[in-house]
C-alpha positions as CSV (number, residue, x, y, z in Angstrom):
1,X,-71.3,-175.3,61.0
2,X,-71.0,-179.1,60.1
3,X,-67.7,-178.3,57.7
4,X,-66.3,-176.1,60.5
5,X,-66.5,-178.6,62.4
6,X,-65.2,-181.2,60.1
7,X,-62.4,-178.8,59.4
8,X,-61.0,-178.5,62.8
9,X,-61.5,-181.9,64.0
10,X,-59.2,-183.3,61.0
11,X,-56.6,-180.1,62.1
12,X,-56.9,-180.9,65.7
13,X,-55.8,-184.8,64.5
14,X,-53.0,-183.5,62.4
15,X,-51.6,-181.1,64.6
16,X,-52.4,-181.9,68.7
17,X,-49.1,-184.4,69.0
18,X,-46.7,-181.5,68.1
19,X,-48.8,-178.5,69.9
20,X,-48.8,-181.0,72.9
21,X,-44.9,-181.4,73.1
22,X,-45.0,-177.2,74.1
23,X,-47.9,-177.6,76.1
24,X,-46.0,-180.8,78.5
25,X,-43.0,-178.6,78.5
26,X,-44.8,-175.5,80.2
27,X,-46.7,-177.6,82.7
28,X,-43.8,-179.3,83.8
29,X,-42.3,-175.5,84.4
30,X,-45.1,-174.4,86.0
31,X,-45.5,-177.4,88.2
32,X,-42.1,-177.3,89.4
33,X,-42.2,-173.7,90.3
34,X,-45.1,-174.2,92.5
35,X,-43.3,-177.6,93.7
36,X,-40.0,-175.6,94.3
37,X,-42.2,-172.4,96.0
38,X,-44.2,-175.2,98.3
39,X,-41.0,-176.1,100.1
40,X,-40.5,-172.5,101.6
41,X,-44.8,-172.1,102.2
42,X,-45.1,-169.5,99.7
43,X,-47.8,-169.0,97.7
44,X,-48.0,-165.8,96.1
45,X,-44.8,-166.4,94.2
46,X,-45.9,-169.4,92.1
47,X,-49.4,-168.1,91.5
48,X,-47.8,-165.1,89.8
49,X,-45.1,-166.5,88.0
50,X,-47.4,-169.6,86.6
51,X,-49.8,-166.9,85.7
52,X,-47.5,-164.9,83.9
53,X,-45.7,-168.2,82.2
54,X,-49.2,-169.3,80.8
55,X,-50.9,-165.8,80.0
56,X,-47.1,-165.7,77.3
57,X,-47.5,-169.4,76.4
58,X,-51.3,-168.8,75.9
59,X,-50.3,-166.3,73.5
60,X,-47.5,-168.3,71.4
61,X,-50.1,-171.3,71.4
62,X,-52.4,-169.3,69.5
63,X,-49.8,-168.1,67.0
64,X,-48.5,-171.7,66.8
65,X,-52.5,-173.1,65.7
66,X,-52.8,-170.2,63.6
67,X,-49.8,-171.0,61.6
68,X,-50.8,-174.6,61.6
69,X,-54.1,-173.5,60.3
70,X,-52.5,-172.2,57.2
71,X,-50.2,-175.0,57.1
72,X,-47.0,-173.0,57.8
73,X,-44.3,-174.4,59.7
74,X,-43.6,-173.5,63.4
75,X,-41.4,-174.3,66.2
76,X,-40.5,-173.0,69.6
77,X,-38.5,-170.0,68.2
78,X,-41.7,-168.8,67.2
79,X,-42.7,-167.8,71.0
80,X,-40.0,-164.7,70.4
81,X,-42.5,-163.3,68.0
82,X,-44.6,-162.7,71.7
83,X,-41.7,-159.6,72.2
84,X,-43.9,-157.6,69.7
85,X,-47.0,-157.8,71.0
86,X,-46.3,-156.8,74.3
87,X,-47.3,-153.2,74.6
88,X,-50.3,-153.9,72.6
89,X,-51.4,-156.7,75.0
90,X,-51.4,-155.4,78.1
91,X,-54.8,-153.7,78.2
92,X,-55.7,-157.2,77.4
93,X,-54.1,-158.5,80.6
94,X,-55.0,-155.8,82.6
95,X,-58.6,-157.1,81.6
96,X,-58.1,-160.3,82.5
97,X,-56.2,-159.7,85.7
98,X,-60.0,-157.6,86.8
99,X,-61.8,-160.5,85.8
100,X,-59.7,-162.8,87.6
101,X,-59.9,-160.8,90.5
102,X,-63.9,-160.0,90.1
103,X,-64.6,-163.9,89.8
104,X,-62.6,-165.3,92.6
105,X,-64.4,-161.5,94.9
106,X,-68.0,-163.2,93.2
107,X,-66.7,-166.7,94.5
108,X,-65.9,-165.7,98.2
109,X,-69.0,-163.3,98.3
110,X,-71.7,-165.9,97.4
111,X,-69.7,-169.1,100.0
112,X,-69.9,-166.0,102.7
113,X,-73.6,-165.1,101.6
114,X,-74.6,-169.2,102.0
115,X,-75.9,-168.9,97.7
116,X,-76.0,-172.3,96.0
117,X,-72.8,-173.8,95.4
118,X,-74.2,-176.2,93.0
119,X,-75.1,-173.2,90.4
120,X,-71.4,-170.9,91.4
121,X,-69.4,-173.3,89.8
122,X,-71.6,-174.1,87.0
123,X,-71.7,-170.6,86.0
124,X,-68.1,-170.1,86.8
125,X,-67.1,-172.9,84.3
126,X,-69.6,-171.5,81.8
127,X,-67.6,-168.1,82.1
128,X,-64.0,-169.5,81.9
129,X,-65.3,-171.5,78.5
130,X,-66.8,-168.1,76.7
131,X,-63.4,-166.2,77.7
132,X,-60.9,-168.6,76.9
133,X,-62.9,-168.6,73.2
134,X,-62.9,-165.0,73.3
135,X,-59.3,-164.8,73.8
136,X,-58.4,-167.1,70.8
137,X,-61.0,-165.1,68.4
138,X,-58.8,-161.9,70.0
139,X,-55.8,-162.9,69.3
140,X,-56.4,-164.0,66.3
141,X,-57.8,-160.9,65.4
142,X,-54.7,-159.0,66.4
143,X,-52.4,-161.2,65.0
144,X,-53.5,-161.4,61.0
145,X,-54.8,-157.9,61.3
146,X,-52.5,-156.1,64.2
147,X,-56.0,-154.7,65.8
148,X,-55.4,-153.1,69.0
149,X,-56.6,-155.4,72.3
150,X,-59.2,-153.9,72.7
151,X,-61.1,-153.4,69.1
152,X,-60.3,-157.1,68.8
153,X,-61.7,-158.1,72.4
154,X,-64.5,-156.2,70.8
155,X,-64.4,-158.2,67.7
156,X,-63.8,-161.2,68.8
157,X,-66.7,-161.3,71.4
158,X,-69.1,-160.2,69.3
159,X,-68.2,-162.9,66.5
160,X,-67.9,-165.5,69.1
161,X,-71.6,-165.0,70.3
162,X,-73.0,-165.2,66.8
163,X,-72.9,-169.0,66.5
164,X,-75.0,-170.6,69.0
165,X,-74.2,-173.8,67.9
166,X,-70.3,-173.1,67.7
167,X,-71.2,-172.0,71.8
168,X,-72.9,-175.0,72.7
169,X,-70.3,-177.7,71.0
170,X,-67.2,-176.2,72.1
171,X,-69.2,-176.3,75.9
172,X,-70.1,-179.5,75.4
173,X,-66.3,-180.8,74.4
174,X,-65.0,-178.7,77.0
175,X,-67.2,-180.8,79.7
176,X,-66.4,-184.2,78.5
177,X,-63.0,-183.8,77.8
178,X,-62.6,-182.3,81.8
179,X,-64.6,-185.7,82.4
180,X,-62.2,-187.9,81.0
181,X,-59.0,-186.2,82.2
182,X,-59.9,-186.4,85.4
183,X,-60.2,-189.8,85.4
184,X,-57.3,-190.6,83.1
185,X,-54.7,-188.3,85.9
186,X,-56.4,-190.0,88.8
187,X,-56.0,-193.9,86.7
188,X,-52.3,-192.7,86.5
189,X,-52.2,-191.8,90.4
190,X,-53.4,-194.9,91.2
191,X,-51.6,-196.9,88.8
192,X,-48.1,-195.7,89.8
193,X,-48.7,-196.4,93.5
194,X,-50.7,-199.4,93.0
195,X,-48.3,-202.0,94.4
196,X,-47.5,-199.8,97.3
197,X,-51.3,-198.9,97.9
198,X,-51.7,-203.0,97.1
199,X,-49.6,-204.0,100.2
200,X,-50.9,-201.7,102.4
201,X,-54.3,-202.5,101.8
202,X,-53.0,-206.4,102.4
203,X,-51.9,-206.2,105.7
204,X,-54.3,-203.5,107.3
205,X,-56.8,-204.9,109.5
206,X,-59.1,-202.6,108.5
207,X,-59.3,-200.8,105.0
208,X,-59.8,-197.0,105.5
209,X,-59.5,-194.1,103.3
210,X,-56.3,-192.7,105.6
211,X,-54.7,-195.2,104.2
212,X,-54.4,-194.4,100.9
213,X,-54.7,-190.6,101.6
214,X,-50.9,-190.6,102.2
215,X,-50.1,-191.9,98.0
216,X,-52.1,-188.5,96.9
217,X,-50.2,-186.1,98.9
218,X,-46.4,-186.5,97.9
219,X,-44.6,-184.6,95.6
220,X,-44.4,-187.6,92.7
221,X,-48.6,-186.9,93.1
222,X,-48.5,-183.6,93.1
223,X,-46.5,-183.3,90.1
224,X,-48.5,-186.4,88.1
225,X,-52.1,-184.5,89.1
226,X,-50.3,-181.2,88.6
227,X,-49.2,-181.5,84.9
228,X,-51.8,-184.0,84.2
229,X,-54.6,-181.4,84.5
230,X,-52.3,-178.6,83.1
231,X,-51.8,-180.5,80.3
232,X,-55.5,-181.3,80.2
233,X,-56.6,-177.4,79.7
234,X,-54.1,-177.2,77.3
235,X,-55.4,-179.8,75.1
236,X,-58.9,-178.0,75.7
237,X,-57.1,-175.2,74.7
238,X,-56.1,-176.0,71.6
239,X,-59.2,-177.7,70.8
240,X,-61.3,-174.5,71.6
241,X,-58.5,-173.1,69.9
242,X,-58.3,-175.1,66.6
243,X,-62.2,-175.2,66.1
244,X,-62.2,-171.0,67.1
245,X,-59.6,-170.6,64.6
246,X,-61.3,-172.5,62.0
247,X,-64.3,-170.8,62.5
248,X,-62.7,-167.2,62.6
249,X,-60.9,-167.6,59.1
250,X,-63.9,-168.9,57.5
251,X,-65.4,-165.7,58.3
252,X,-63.0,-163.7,57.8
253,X,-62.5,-164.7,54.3
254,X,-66.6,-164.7,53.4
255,X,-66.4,-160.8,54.5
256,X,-63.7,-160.0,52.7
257,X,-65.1,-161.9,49.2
């Protein structure tokens, strides 16, 4: 596990500056879809359309880690290659769509029923880690051997619950790295108001958190804590990713030795 590890953290180094370029593009599009869709109170329209923009990007980010993992070139150009996989993905969508819609019915159910809200989003989190590294070990799976969704869903969740300790690092990465890009979008918040937030703070007679309230609610904040945390999955995503894909060529090449 230790040179897995080793392997991935030198190919997230080489490789997370140009994956990152995509990923800043597609959060910007997403966030000004919801921005644009915000301005006529409409909801459903950016949920759908940011949904359907990352579940295709999601999809061309794993083809572009997999080709960086054999050290082939890639570029935008190679989201096209997406067009062919269509058909063969939606059963794989249509799973995530029920899962999507079972979590947020499990989420609603347990506020309504009073359960513990510190354990819901503990387990919810747990949850969204295991499928987001199920989904790289899937496509993976149907991209170097064209599996159908669902004998690679298969595949890939079975191989991904193998390796406990693969399980508990990529958890474990996944947590801190949340951590710290939390703080580093709110640091950026702050620091572009600051001298605004600084002269308010001067001349009130009284220092209260309506005050600053105000400098986290326009649509420069929005879009800074919008794409900052976008961009922060993404960069867990290709971690997950990168260390997953590691992982899955490793043993996909000792089974077929």
């Amino acid at each position: 596990m230790n040179v897995i590890l080793e392997s991935a953290h030198a190919a997230i180094a080489r490789h997370r500056l140009p994956l990152m370029k995509y990923c800043l593009a597609v959060a910007c599009l997403c966030s000004l879809i919801s921005l644009a869709a915000q301005q006529f109170n409409n909801n459903l329209i950016p949920l759908a359309a940011t949904l359907a923009i990352n579940l295709i990007f999601l999809f061309g980010l794993d083809l572009l880690m997999l080709k960086a993992l054999h050290d082939e070139p890639y570029s935008l150009h190679d989201f096209s290659q997406f067009t062919g996989y269509i058909k063969s993905l939606l059963p794989l969508f249509g799973i995530y769509g029920l899962i999507l819609a079972g979590g947020v019915f499990a989420l609603r159910a347990m506020i309504h029923l009073g359960a513990v809200l510190l354990v819901l989003p503990a387990l919810l989190g747990l949850g969204v880690i295991f499928l987001n590294c199920i989904n790289h070990l899937t496509l993976f799976s149907m991209i170097e051997t064209h599996q159908s969704a669902w004998r690679a869903l298969k595949g890939g969740t079975k191989l991904f619950f193998q390796s406990g300790k693969l399980i508990m690092h990529i958890v474990l990465k996944t947590i801190v790295l949340i951590l710290l890009g939390s703080l580093a979008v709110y640091a950026l918040n702050v620091f572009v108001y600051a001298p605004q937030i600084d002269a308010v703070l001067k001349s009130a007679p009284e220092i209260t958190e309506a005050l600053i309230d105000p400098y986290f609610s326009t649509n420069l904040s929005y879009m800074i804590q919008s794409v900052g945390m976008q961009l922060v999955v993404s960069y867990i995503a290709i971690v997950s990713g990168m260390t997953c894909g590691v992982y899955y060529l490793k043993q996909r090449k000792a089974i077929t030795r």
